[in-house]
C-alpha positions as CSV (number, residue, x, y, z in Angstrom):
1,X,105.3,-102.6,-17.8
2,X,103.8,-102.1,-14.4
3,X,104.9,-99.9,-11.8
4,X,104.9,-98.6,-8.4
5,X,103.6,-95.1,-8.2
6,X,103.2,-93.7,-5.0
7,X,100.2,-92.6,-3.6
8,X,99.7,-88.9,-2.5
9,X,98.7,-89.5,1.4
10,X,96.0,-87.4,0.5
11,X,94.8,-86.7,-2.9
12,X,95.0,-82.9,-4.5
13,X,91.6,-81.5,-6.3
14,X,91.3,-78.9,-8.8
15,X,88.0,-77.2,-9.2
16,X,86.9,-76.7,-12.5
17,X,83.8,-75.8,-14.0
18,X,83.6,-78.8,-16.7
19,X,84.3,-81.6,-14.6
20,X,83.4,-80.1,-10.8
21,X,87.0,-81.6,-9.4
22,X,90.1,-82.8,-10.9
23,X,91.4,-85.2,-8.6
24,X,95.0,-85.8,-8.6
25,X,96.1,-89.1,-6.5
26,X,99.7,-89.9,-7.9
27,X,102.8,-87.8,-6.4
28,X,104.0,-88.2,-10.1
29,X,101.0,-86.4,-11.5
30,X,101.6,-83.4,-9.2
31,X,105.2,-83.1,-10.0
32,X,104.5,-83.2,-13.8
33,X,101.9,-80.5,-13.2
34,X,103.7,-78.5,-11.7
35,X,106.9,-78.6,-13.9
36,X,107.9,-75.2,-15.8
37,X,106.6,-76.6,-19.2
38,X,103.0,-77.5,-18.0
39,X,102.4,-74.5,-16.1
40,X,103.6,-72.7,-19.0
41,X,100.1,-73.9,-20.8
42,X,98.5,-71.3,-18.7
43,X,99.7,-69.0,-20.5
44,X,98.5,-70.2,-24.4
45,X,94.4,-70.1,-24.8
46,X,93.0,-73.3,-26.0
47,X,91.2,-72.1,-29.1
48,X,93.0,-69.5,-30.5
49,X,91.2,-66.6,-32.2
50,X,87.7,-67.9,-31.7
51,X,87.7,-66.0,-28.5
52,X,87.2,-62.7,-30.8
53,X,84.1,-64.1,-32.2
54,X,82.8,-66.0,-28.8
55,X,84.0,-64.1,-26.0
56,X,83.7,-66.0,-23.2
57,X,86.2,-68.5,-24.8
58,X,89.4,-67.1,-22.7
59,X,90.4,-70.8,-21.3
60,X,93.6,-72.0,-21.5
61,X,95.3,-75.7,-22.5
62,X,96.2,-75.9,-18.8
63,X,92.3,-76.4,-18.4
64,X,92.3,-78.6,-21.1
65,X,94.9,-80.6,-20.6
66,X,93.8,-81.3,-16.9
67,X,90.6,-82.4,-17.9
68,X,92.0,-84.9,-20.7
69,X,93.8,-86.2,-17.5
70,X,90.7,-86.3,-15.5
71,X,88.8,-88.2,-18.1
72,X,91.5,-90.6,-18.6
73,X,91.8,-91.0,-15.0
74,X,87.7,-92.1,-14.7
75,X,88.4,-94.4,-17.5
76,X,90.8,-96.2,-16.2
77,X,88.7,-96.1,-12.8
78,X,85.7,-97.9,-14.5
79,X,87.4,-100.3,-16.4
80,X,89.5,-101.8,-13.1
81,X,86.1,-101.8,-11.5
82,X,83.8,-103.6,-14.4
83,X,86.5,-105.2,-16.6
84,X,89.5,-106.1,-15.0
85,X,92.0,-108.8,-16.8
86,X,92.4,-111.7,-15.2
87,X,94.4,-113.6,-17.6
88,X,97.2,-112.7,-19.8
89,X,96.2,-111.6,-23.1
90,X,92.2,-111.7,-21.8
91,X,91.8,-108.2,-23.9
92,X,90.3,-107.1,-20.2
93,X,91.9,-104.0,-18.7
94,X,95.6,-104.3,-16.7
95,X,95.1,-101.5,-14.8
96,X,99.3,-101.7,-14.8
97,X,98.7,-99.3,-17.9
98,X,97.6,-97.0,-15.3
99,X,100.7,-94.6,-15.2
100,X,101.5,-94.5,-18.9
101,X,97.5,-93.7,-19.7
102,X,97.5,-90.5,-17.0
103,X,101.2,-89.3,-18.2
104,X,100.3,-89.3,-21.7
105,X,96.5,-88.1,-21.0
106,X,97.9,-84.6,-19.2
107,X,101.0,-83.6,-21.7
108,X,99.7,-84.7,-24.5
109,X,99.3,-80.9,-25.5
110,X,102.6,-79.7,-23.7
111,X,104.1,-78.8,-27.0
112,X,101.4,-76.5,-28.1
113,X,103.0,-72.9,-29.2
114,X,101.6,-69.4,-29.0
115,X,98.1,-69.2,-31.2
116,X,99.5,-73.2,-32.5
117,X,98.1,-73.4,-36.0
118,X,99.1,-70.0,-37.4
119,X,102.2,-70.1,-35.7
120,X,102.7,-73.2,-37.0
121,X,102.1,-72.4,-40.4
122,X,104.9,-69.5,-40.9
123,X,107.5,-71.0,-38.5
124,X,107.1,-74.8,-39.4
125,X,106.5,-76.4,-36.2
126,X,105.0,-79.4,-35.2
127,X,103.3,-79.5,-31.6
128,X,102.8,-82.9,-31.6
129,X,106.7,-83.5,-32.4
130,X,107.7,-80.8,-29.9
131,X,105.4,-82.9,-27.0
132,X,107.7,-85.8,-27.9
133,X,110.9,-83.3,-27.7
134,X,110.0,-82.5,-24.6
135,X,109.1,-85.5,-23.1
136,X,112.0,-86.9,-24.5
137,X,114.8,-84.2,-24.1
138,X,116.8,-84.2,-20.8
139,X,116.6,-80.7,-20.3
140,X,113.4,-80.7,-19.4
141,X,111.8,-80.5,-16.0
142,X,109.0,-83.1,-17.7
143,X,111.7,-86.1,-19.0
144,X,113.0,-85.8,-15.1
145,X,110.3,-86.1,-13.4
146,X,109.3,-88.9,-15.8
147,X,112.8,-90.6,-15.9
148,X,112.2,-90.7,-11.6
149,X,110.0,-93.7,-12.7
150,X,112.1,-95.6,-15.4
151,X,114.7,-94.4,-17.6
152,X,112.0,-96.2,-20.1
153,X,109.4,-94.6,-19.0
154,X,109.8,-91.0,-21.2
155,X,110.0,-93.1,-24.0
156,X,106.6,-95.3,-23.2
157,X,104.9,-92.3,-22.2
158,X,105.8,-90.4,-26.0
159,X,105.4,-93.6,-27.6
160,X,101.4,-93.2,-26.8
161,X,101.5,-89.9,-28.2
162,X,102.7,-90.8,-31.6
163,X,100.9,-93.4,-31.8
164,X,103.1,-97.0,-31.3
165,X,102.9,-97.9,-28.1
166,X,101.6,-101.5,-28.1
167,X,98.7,-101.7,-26.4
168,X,95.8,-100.3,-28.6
169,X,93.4,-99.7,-25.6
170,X,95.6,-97.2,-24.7
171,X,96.2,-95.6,-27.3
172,X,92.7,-95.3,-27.9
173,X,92.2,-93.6,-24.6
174,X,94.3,-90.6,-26.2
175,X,93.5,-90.2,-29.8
176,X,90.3,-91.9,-31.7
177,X,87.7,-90.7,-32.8
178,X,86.2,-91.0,-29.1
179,X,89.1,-90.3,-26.5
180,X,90.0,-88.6,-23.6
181,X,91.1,-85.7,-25.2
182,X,87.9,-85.0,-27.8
183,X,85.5,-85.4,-25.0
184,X,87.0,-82.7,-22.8
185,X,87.7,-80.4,-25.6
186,X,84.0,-80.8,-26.6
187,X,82.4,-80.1,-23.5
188,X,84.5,-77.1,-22.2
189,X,84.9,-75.3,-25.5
190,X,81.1,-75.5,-25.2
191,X,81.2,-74.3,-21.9
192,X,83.1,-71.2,-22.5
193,X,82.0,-70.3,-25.9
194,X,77.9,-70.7,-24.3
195,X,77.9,-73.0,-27.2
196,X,75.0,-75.4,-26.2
197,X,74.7,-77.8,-28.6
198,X,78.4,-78.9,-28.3
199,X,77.3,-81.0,-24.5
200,X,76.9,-84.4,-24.5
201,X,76.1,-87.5,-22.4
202,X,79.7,-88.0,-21.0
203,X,78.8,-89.8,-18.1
204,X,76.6,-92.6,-20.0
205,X,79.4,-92.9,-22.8
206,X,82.0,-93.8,-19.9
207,X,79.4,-95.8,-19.0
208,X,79.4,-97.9,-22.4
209,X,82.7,-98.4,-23.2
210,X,84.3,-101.0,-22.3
211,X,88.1,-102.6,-23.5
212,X,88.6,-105.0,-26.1
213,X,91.8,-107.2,-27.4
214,X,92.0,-104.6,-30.5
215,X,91.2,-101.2,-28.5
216,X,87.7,-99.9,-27.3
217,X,84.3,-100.3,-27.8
218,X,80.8,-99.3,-26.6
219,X,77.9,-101.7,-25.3
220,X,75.0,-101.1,-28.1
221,X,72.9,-100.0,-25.7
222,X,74.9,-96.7,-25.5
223,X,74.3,-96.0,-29.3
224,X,72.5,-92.8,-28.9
225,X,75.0,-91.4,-26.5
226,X,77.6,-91.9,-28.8
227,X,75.1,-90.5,-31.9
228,X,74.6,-87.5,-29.5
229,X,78.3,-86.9,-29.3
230,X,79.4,-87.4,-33.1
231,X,76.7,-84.9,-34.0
232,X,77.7,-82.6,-31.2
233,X,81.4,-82.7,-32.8
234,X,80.1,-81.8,-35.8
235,X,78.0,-78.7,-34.9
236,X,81.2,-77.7,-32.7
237,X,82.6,-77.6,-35.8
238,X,80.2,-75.9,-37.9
239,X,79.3,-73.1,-35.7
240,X,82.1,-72.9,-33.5
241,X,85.6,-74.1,-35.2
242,X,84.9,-72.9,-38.1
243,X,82.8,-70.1,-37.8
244,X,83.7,-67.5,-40.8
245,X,84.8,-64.7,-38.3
246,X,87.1,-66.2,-36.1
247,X,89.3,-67.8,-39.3
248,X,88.7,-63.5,-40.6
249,X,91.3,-63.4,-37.4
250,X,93.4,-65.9,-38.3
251,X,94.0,-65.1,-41.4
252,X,95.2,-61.6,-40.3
253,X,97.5,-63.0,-37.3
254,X,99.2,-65.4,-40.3
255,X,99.5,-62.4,-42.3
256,X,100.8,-60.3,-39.7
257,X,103.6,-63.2,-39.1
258,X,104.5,-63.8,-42.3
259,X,105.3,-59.7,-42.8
260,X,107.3,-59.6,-39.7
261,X,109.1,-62.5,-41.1
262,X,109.5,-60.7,-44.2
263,X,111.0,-57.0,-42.2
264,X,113.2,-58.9,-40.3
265,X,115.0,-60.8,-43.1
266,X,114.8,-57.7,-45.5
267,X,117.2,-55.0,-45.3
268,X,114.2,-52.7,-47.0
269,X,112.3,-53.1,-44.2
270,X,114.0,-54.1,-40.9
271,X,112.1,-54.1,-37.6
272,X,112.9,-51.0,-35.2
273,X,111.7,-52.7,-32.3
274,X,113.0,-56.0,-30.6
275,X,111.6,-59.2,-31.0
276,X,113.9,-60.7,-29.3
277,X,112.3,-64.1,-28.4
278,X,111.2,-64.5,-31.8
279,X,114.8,-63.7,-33.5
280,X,115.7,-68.1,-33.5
281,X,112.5,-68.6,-35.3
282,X,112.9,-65.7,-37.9
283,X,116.7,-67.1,-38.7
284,X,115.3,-70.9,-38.7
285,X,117.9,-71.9,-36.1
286,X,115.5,-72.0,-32.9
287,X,115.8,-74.8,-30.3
288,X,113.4,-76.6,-27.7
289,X,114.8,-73.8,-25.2
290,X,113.5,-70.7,-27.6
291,X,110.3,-72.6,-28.3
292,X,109.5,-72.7,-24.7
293,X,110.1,-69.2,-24.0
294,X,107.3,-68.4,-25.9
295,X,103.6,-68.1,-25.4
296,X,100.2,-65.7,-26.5
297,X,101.3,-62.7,-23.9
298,X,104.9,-62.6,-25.7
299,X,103.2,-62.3,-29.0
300,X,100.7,-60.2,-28.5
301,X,103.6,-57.8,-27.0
302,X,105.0,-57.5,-29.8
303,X,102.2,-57.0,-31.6
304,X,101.9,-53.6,-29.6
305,X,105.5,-52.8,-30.5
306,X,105.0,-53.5,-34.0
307,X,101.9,-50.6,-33.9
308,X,105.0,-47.8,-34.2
309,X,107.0,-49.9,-36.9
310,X,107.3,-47.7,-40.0
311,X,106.0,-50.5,-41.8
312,X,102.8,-49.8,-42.9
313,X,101.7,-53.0,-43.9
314,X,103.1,-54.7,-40.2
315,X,101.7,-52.2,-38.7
316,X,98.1,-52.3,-39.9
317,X,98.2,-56.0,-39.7
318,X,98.9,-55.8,-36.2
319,X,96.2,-52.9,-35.3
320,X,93.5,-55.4,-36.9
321,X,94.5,-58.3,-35.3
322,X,94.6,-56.2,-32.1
323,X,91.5,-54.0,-32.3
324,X,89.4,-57.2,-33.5
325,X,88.8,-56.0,-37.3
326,X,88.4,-59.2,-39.3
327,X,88.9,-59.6,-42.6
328,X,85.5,-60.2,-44.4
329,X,85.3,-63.0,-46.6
330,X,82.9,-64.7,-49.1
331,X,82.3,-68.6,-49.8
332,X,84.2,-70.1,-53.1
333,X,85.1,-73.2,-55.0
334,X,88.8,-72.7,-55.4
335,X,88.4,-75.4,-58.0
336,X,85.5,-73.8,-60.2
337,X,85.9,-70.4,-59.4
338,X,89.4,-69.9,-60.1
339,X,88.6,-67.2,-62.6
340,X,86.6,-65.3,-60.3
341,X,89.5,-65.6,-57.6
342,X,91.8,-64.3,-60.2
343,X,89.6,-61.5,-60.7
344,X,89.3,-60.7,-57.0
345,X,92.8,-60.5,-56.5
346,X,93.4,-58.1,-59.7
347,X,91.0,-55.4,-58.3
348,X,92.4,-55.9,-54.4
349,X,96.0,-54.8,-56.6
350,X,94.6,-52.3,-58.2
351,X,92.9,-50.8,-55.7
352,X,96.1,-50.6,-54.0
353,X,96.3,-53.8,-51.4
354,X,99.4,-55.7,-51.2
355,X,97.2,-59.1,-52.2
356,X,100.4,-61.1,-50.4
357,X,99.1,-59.8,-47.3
358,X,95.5,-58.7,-48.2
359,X,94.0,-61.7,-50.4
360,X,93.5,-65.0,-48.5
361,X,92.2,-68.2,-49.3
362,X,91.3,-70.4,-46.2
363,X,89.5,-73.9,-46.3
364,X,88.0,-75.7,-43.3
365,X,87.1,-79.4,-43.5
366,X,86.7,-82.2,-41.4
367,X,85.2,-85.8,-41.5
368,X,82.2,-85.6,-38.8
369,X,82.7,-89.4,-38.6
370,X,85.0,-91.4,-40.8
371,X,85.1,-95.3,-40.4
372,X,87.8,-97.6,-41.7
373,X,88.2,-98.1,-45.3
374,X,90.7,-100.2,-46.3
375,X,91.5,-98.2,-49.7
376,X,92.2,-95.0,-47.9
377,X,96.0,-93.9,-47.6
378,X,94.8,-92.4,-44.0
379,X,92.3,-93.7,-41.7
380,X,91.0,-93.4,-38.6
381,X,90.1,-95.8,-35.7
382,X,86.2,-96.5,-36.3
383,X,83.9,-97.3,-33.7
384,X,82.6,-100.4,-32.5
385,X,79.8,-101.1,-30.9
386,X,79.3,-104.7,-29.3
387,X,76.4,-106.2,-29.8
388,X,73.8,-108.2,-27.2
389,X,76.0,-111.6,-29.2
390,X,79.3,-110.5,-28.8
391,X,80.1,-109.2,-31.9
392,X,81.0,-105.9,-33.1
393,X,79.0,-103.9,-35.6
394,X,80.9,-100.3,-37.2
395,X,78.7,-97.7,-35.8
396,X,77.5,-96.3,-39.0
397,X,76.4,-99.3,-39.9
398,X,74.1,-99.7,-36.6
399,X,72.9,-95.8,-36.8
400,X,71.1,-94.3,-39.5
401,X,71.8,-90.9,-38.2
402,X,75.5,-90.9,-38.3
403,X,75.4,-93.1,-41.5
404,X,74.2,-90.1,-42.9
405,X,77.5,-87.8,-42.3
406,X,80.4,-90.5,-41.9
407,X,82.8,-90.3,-44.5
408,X,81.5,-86.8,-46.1
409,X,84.0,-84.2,-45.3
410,X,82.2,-80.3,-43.7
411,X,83.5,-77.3,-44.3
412,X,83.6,-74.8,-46.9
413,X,86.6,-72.6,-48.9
414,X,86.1,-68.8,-48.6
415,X,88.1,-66.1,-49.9
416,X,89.1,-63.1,-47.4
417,X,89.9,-59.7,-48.0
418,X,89.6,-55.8,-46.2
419,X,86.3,-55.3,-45.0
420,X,86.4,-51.9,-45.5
421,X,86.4,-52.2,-49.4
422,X,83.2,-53.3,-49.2
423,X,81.0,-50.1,-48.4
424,X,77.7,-50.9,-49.6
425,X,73.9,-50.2,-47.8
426,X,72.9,-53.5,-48.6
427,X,75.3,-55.2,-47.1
428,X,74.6,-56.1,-42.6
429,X,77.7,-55.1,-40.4
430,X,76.8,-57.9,-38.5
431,X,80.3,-60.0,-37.8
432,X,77.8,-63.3,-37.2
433,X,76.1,-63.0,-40.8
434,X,79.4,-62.6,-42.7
435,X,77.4,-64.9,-45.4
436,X,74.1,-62.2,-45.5
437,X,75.4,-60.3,-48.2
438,X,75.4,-61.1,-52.2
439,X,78.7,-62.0,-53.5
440,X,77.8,-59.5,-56.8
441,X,77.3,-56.6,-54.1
442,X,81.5,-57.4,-53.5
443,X,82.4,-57.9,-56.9
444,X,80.9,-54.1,-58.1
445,X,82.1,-52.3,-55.1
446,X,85.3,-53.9,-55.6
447,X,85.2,-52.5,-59.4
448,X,83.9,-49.2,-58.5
449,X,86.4,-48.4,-56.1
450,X,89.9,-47.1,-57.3
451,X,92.4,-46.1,-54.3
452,X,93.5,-47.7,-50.5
């Protein structure tokens, strides 16, 4: 459905170091931004604890999420300039999509929770559910500023999000394996982390794609650009994602969750001090109200609090998480080396360790590329690339390069544990080389050693 957003009389920019300005044109756009829920993403870092293996990487989803919008917003630029529809059902742009595109583009991480994944882990949350909830849920300063424009239009707007809204161009724009949201992600995680190798050719990719009846595509002539960005999604994920050290850290924070969980619920333990905000989520009866009360500052306050619990166990967790000591970790097969897990855990036990809380297994995998294949229960949008005839050839099938990682899943399964157990010469106290070390080294000073 179209509609008649007014125009700022003169537009509002953000500077920011990705995308040089953010230009905001749309009253709407301001007002959503400056709603309590958005400018609460200020106060959650985009990626979690990699900032304690890369520094620099201190930026926030506010960031993020303003640049998905920017993106979106130069998309929707070039395709009303170089392909706009001029018939009903042409599969050309209808630049009407406009307001629904940009809405869905900047809150499509609104529901993002304090350090998401681990948090999500021990509380059960969904972020992507929670964006709908608060799209969606009257309470909220988003769903009125949204309901302003439609009383449908809350409804259009979360209907991109999850995935049914019925044009597939723009859904496309938001989540595929080339969107809006990937391609700012990419380039400013790279940015802050210093990471390099994670830049690519955005300006030439906007370039090259173009709108189709069935979603998006790219001119052929763009090829390498998009080769250049699958691979640097991939080594984004290798070196940065999932680097060994940073997942050391999350480990511990899940841990440290989890045992709070546990002293709150347990009249052995109790906690002495308040956790006040977290109180709905340890009694499972939290609403959209608690959830957005929360954020990294409140957690890592408590964290300091829980440094005097008598708790030894919630206390320890919380000085490593704090002071940056990682668990170390070694790379397994947790389907062929089940014995040797086994064994690993017996001699964290007798050493002393609670293994609950001192024992972790942690996998990280994820499809570099992954084109459609009918037989899968799960697939992903594949891309297109439209040839000098008109016709559309799956990009792996076009480039040898990325024919050689679509479909193959990258990652690896390691097993963490105390660093500290392992205490000998050989082994490099560098946190960037947790993999320079032989795994037999572990095993014997795990044997040989006999307290906490």
């Amino acid at each position: 459905m179209a509609y008649n957003i007014p125009i700022l009389p003169r537009e509002k920019v953000f500077r920011d170091p990705v995308h040089d300005y953010i230009h905001v044109q749309h009253q709407l756009i301001l007002d959503l931004i400056n709603t309590a829920e958005f400018q609460r993403l200020r106060r959650v870092k985009q990626t979690g604890t990699t900032l304690f293996t890369f520094h620099g990487a201190e930026h926030s989803r506010f960031g993020h999420s303003l640049g998905v919008y920017e993106v979106a917003r130069r998309i929707c630029d070039k395709f009303v300039r170089n392909y706009p529809s001029l018939t009903p059902g042409d599969g050309l742009w209808d630049d009407g999509e406009r307001p629904v595109v940009l809405c869905a583009a900047l809150l499509h991480d609104i529901g993002h929770g304090p350090y998401s994944h681990a948090f999500e882990k021990i509380f059960q949350t969904n972020h992507e559910q929670i964006t709908i909830d608060i799209i969606l849920s009257p309470e909220t300063e988003v769903n009125q500023v949204l309901s302003r424009v439609s009383p449908t239009f809350p409804n259009e707007v979360a209907s991109v999000i999850n995935k049914t809204y019925p044009n597939p161009q723009v859904v496309q724009l938001i989540s595929s394996q080339i969107d809006a949201d990937r391609m700012d992600y990419l380039l400013r995680d790279a940015y802050y982390t210093g990471a390099n190798y994670g830049r690519f050719d955005i300006s030439r990719i906007l370039r090259v794609m173009r709108p189709h009846k069935d979603g998006i595509a790219f001119t052929i002539s763009g090829m390498h650009a998009v080769e250049d960005y699958i691979l640097s999604r991939y080594q984004m994920y290798m070196q940065v994602y999932f680097h060994p050290v940073s997942r050391g850290v999350e480990v511990i924070l899940n841990k440290l969750l989890a045992r709070a969980h546990e002293c709150y619920r347990s009249p052995e333990y109790g906690l002495n001090h308040s956790a006040s905000l977290l109180i709905p989520f340890f009694e499972d009866n939290w609403t959209l109200k608690d959830y957005l009360k929360l954020d990294d500052g409140v957690l890592t306050t408590y964290f300091l609090h829980w440094l005097d619990e008598p708790d030894q166990i919630l206390s320890d967790l919380a000085g490593r998480f704090l002071n940056r000591k990682p668990f170390k970790s070694v790379a397994l097969n947790f389907d062929r080396d089940v014995a040797t897990i086994e064994h690993l855990t017996e001699l964290l036990d007798n050493m002393g360790y609670d293994t609950r809380y001192y024992a972790a297994k942690n996998s990280s995998y994820d499809l570099p590329y992954d084109f459609y294949r009918p037989d899968q229960i799960k697939n992903r949008t594949q891309i297109e690339l439209i040839q000098k005839n008109g016709e559309h050839i799956e990009l792996s099938k076009a480039s040898e390069v990325v024919a050689t990682i679509a479909g193959k899943a990258r990652g690896d399964e390691r097993f963490y544990f105390p660093r500290e157990v392992v205490k000998s010469d050989t082994l490099s106290d560098d946190l960037f080389a947790d993999d320079q070390f032989e795994f037999q080294t572990i095993v014997t000073t795990l044997e040989n050693t006999t307290s906490y």
